[in-house]
PyMOL Python script that loads the backbone (N, CA, C, O; Angstrom):
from pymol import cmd

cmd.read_pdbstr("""\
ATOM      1  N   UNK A   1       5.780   0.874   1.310  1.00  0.00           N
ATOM      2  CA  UNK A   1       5.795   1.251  -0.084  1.00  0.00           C
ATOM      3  C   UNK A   1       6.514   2.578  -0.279  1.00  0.00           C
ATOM      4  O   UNK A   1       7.471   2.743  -1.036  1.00  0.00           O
ATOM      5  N   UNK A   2       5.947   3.505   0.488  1.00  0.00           N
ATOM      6  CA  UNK A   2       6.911   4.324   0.745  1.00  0.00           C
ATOM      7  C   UNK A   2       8.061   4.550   0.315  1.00  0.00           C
ATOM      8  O   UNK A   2       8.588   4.946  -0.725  1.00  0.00           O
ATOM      9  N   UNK A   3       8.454   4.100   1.686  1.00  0.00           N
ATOM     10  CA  UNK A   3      10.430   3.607   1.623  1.00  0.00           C
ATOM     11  C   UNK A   3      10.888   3.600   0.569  1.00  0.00           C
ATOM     12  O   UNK A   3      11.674   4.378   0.027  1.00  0.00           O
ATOM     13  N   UNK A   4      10.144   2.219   0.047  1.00  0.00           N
ATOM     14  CA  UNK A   4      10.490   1.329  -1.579  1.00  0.00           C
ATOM     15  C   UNK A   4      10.872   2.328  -2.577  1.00  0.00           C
ATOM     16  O   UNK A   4      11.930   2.447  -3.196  1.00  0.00           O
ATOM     17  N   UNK A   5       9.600   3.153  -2.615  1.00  0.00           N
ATOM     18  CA  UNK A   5       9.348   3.915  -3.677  1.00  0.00           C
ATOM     19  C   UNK A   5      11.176   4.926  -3.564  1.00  0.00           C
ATOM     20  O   UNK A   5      11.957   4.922  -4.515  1.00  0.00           O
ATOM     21  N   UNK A   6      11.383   5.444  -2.623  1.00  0.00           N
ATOM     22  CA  UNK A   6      12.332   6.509  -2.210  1.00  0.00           C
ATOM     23  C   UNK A   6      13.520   5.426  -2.705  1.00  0.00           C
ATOM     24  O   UNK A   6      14.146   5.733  -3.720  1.00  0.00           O
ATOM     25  N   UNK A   7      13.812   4.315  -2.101  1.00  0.00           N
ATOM     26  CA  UNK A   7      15.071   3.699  -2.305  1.00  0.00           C
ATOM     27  C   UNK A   7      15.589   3.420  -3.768  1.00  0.00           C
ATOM     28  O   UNK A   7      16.768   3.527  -4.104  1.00  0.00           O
ATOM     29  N   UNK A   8      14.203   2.924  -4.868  1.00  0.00           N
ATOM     30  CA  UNK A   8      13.691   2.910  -5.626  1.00  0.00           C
ATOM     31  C   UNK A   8      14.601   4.491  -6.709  1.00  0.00           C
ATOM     32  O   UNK A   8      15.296   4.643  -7.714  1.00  0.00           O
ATOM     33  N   UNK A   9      13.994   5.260  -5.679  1.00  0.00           N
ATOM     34  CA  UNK A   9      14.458   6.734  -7.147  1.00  0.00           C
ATOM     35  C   UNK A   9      15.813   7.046  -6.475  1.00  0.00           C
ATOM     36  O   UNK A   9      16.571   7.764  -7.128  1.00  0.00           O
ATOM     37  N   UNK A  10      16.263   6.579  -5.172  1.00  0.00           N
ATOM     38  CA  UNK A  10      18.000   6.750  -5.223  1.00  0.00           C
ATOM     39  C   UNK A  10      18.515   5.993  -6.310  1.00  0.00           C
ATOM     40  O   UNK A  10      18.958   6.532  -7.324  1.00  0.00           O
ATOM     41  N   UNK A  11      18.462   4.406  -6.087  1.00  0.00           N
ATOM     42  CA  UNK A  11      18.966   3.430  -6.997  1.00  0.00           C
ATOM     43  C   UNK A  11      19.154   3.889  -8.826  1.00  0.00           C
ATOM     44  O   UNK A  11      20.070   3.591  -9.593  1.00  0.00           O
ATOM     45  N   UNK A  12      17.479   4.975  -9.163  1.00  0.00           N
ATOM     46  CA  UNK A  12      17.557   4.863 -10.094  1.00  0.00           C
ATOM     47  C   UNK A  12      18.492   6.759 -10.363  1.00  0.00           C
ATOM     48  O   UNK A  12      18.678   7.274 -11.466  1.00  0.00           O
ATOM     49  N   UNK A  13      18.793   7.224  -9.339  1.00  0.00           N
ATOM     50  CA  UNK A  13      19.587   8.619  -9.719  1.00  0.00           C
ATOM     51  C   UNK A  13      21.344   8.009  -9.653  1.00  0.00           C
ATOM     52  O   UNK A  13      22.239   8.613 -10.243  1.00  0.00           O
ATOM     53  N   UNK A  14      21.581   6.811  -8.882  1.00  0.00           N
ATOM     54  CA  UNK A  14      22.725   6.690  -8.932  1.00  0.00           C
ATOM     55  C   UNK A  14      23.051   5.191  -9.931  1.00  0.00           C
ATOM     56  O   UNK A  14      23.897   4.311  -9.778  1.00  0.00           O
ATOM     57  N   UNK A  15      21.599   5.440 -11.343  1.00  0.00           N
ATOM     58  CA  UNK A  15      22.414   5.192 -12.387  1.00  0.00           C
ATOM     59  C   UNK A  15      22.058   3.537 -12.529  1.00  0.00           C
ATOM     60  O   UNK A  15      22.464   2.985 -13.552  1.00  0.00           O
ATOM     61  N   UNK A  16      21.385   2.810 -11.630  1.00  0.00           N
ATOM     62  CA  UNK A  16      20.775   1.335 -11.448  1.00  0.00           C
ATOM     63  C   UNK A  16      19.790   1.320 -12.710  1.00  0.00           C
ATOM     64  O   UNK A  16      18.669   1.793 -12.527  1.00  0.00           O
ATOM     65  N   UNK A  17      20.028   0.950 -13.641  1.00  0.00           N
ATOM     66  CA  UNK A  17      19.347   0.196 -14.279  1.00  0.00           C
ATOM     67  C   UNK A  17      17.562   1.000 -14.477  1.00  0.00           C
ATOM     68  O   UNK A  17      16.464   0.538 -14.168  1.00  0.00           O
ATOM     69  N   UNK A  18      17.966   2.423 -15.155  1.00  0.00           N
ATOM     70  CA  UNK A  18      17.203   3.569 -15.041  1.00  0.00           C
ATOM     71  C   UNK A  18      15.578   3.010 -15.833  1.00  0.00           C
ATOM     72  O   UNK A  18      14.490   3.583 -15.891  1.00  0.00           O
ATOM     73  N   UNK A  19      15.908   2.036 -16.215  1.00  0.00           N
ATOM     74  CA  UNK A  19      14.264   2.188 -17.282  1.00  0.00           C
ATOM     75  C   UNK A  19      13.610   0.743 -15.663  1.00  0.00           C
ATOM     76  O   UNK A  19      12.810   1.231 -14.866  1.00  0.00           O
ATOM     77  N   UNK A  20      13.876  -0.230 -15.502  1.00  0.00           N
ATOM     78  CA  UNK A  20      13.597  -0.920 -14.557  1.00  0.00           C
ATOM     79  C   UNK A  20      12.878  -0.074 -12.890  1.00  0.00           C
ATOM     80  O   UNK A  20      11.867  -0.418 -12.278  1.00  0.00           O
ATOM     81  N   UNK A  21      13.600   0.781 -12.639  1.00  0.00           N
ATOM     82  CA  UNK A  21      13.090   1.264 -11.456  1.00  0.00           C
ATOM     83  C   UNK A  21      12.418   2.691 -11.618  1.00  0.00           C
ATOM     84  O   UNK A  21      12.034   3.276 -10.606  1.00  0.00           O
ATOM     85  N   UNK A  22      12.222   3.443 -13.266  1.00  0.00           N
ATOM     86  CA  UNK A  22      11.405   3.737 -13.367  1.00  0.00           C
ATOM     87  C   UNK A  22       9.896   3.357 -13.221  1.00  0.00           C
ATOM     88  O   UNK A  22       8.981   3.965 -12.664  1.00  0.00           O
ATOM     89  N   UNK A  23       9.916   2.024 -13.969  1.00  0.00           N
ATOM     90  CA  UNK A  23       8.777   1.108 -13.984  1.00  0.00           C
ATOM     91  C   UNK A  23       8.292   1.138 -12.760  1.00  0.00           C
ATOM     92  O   UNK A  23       7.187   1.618 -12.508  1.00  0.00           O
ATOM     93  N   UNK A  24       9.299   0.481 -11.629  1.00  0.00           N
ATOM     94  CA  UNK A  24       8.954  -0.249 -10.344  1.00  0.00           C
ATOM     95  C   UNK A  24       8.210   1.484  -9.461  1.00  0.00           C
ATOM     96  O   UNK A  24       7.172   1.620  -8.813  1.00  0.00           O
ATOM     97  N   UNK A  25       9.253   2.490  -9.818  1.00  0.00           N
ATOM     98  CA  UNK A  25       8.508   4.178  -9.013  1.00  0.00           C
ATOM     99  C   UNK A  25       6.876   4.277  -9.867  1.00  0.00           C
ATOM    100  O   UNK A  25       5.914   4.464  -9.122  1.00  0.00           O
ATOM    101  N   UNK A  26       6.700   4.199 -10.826  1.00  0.00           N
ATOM    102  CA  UNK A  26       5.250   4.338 -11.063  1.00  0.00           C
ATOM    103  C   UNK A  26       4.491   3.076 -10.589  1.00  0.00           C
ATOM    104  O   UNK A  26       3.281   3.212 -10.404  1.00  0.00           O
ATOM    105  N   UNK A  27       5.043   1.878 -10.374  1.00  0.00           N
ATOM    106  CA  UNK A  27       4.258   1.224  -9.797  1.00  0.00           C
ATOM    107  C   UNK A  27       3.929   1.142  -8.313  1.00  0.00           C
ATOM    108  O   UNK A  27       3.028   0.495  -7.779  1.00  0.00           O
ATOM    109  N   UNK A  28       4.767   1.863  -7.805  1.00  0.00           N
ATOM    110  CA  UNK A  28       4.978   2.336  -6.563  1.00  0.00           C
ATOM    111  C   UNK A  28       4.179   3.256  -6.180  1.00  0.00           C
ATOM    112  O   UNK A  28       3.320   3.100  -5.312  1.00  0.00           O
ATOM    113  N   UNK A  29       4.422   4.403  -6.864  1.00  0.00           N
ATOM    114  CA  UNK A  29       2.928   5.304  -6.780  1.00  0.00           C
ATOM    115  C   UNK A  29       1.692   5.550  -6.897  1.00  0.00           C
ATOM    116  O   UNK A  29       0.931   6.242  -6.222  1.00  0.00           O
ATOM    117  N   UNK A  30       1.452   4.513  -8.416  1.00  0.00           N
ATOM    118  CA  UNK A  30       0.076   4.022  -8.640  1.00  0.00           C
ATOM    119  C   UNK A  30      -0.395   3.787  -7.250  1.00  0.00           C
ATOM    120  O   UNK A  30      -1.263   4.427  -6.656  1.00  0.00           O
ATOM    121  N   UNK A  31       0.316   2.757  -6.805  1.00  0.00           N
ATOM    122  CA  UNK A  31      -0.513   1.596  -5.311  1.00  0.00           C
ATOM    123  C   UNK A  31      -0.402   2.529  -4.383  1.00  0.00           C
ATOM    124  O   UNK A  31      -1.420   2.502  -3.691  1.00  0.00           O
ATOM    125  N   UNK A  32       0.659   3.693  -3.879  1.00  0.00           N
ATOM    126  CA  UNK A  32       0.123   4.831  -2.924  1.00  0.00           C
ATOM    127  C   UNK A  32      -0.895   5.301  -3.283  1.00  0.00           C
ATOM    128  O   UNK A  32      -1.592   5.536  -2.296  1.00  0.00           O
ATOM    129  N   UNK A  33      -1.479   5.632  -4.395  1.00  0.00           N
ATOM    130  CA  UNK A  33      -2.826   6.813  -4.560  1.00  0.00           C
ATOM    131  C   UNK A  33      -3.765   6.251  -4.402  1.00  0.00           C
ATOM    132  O   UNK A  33      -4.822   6.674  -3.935  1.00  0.00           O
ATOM    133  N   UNK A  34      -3.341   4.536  -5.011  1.00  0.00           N
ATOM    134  CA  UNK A  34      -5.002   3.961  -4.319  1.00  0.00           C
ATOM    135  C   UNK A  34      -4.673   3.547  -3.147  1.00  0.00           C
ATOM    136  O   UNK A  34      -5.712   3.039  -2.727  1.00  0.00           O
ATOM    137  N   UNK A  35      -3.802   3.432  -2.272  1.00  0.00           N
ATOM    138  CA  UNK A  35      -4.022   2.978  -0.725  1.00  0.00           C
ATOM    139  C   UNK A  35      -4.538   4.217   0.155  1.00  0.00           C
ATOM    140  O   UNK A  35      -5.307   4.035   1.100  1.00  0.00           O
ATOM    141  N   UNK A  36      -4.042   5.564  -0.231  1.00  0.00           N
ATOM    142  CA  UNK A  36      -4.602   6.919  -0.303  1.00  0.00           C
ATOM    143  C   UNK A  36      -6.167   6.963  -0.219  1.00  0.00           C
ATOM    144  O   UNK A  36      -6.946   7.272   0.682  1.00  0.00           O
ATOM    145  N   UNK A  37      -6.333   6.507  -1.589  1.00  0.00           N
ATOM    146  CA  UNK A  37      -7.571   6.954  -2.124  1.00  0.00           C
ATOM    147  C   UNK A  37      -8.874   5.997  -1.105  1.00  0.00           C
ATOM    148  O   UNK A  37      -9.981   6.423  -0.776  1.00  0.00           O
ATOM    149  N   UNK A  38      -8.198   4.461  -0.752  1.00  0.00           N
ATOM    150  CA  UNK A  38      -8.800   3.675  -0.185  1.00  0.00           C
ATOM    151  C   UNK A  38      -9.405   3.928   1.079  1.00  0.00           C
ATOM    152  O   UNK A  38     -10.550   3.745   1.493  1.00  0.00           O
ATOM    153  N   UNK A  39      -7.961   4.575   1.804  1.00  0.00           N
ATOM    154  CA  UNK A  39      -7.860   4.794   2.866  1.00  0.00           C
ATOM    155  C   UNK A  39      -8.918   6.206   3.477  1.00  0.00           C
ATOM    156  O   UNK A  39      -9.493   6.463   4.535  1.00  0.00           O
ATOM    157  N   UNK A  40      -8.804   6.690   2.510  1.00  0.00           N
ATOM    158  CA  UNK A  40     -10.404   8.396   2.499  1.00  0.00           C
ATOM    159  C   UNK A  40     -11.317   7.623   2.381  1.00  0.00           C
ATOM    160  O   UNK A  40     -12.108   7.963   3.260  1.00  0.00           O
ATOM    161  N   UNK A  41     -11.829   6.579   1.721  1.00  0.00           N
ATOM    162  CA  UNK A  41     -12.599   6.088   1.768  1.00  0.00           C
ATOM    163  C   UNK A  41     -13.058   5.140   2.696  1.00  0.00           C
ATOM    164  O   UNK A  41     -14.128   4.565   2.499  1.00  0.00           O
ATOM    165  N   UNK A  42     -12.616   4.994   3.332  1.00  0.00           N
ATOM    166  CA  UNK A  42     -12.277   4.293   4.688  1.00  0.00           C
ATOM    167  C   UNK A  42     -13.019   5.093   5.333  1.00  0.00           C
ATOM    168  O   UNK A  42     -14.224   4.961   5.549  1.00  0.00           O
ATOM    169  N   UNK A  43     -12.208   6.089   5.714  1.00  0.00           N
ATOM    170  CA  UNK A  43     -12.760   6.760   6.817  1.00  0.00           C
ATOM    171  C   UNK A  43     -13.845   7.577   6.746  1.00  0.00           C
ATOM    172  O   UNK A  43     -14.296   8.220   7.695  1.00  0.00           O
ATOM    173  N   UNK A  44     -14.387   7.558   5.334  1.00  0.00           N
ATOM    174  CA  UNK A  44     -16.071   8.509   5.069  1.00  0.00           C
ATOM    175  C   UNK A  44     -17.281   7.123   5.857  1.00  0.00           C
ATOM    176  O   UNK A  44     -18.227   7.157   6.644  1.00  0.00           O
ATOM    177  N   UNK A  45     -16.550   6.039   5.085  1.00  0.00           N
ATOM    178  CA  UNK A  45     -17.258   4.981   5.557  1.00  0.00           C
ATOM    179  C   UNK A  45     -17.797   5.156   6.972  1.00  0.00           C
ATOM    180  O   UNK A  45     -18.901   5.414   7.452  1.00  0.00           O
ATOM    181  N   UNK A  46     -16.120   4.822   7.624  1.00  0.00           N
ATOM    182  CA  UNK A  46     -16.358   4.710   9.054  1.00  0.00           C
ATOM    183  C   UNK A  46     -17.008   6.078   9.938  1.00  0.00           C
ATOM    184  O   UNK A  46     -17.267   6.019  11.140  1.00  0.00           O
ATOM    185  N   UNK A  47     -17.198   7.241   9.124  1.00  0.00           N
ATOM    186  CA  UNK A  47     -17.902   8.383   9.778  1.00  0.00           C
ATOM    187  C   UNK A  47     -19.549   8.235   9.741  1.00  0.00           C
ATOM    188  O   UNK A  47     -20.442   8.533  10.534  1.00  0.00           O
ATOM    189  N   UNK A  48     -19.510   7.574   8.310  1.00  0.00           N
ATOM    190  CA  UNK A  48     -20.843   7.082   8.213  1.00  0.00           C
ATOM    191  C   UNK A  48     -21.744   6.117   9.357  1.00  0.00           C
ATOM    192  O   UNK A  48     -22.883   6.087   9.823  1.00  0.00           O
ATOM    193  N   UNK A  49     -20.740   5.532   9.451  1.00  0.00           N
ATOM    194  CA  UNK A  49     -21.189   4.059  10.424  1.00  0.00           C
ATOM    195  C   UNK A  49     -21.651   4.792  12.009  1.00  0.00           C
ATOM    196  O   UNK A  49     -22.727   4.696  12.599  1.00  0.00           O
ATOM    197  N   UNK A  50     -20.519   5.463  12.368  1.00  0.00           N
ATOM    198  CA  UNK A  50     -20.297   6.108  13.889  1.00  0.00           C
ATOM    199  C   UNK A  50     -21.802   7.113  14.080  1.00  0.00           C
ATOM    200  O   UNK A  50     -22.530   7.267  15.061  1.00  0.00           O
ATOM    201  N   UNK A  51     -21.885   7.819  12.348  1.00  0.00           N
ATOM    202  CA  UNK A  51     -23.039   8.943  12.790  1.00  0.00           C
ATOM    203  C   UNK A  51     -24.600   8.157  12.887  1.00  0.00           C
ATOM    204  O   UNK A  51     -25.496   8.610  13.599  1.00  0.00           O
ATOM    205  N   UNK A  52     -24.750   6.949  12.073  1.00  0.00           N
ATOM    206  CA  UNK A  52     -25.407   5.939  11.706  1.00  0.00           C
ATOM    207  C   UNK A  52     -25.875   5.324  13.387  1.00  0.00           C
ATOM    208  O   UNK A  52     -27.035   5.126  13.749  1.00  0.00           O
ATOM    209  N   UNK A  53     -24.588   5.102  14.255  1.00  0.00           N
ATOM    210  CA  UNK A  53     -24.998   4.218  15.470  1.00  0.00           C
ATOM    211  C   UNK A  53     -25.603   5.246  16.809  1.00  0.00           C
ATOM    212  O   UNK A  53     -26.388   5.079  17.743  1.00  0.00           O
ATOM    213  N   UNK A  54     -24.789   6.320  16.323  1.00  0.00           N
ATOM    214  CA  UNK A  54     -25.725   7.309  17.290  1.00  0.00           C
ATOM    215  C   UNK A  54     -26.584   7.745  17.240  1.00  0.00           C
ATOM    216  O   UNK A  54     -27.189   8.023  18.276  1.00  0.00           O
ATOM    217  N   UNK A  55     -27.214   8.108  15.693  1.00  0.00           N
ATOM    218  CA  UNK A  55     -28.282   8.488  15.498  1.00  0.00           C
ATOM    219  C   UNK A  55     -29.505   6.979  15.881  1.00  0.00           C
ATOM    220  O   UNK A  55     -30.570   7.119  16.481  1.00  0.00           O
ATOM    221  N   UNK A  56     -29.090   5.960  15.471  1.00  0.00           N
ATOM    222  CA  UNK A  56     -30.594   4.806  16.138  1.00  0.00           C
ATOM    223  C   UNK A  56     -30.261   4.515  17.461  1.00  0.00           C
ATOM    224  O   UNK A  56     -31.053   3.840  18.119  1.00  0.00           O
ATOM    225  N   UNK A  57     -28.906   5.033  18.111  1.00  0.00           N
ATOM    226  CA  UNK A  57     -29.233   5.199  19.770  1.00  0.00           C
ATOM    227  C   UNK A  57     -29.864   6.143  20.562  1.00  0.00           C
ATOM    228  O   UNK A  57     -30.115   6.141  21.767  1.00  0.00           O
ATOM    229  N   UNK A  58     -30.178   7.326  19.278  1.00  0.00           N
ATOM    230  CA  UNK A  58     -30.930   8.526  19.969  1.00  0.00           C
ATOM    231  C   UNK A  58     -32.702   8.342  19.790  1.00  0.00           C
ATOM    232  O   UNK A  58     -33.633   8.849  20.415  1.00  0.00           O
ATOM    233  N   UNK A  59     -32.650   7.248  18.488  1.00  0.00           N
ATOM    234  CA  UNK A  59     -34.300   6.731  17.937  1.00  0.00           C
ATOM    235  C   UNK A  59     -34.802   5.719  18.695  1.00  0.00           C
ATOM    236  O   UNK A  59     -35.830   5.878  19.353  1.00  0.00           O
ATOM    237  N   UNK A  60     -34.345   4.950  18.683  1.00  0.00           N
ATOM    238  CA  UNK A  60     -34.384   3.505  19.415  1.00  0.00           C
ATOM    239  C   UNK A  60     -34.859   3.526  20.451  1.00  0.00           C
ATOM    240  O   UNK A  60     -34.541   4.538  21.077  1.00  0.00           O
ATOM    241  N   UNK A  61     -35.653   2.710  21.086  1.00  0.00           N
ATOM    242  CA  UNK A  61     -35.939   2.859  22.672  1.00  0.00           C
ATOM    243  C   UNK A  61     -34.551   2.326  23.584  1.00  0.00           C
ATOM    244  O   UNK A  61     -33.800   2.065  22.644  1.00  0.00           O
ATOM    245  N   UNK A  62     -34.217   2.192  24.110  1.00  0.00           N
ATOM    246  CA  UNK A  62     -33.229   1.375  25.299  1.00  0.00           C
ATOM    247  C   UNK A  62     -33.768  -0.146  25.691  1.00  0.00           C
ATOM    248  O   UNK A  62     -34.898  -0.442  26.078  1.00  0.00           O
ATOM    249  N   UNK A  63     -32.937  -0.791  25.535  1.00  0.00           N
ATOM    250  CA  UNK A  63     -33.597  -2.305  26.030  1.00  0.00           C
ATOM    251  C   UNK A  63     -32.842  -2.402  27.526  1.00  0.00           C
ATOM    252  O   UNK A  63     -32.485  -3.492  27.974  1.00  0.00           O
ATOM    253  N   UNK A  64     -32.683  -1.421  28.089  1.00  0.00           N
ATOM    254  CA  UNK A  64     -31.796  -1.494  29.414  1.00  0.00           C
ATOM    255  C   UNK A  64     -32.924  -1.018  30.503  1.00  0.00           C
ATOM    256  O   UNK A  64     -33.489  -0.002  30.096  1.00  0.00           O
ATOM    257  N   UNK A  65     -33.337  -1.401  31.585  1.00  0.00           N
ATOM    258  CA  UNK A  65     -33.783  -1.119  32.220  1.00  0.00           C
ATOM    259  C   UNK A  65     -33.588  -0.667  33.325  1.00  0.00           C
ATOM    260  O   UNK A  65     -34.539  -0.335  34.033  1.00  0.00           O
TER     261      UNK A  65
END
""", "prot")
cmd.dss("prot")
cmd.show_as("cartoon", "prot")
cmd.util.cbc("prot")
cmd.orient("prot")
């Protein structure tokens, strides 16, 4: 998306069809901030989970003998 977005605002500085790939750069960016936004959220998740499995491996008894 990236890329897109960049190739996207050349096309539209060298004059391509300026109202079209305006459109397509904000739609471009919209979907970065939430893949962004997703992606933080992701990883609070997954900090959650990690602190979550150590902490009931420190509660838990051991089923290992």
């Amino acid at each position: 998306m990236t890329d897109c977005a960049a190739f996207s605002l050349e096309a539209m500085e060298n004059g391509d069809n300026p109202e079209i790939m305006s459109a397509k750069i904000d739609t471009l960016t919209r979907s970065l901030i939430f893949d962004h936004r997703r992606q933080v959220s992701l990883d609070q998740q997954m900090s959650f989970l990690n602190r979550m499995r150590a902490e009931l491996q420190r509660i838990l008894p051991s089923n290992r003998a």
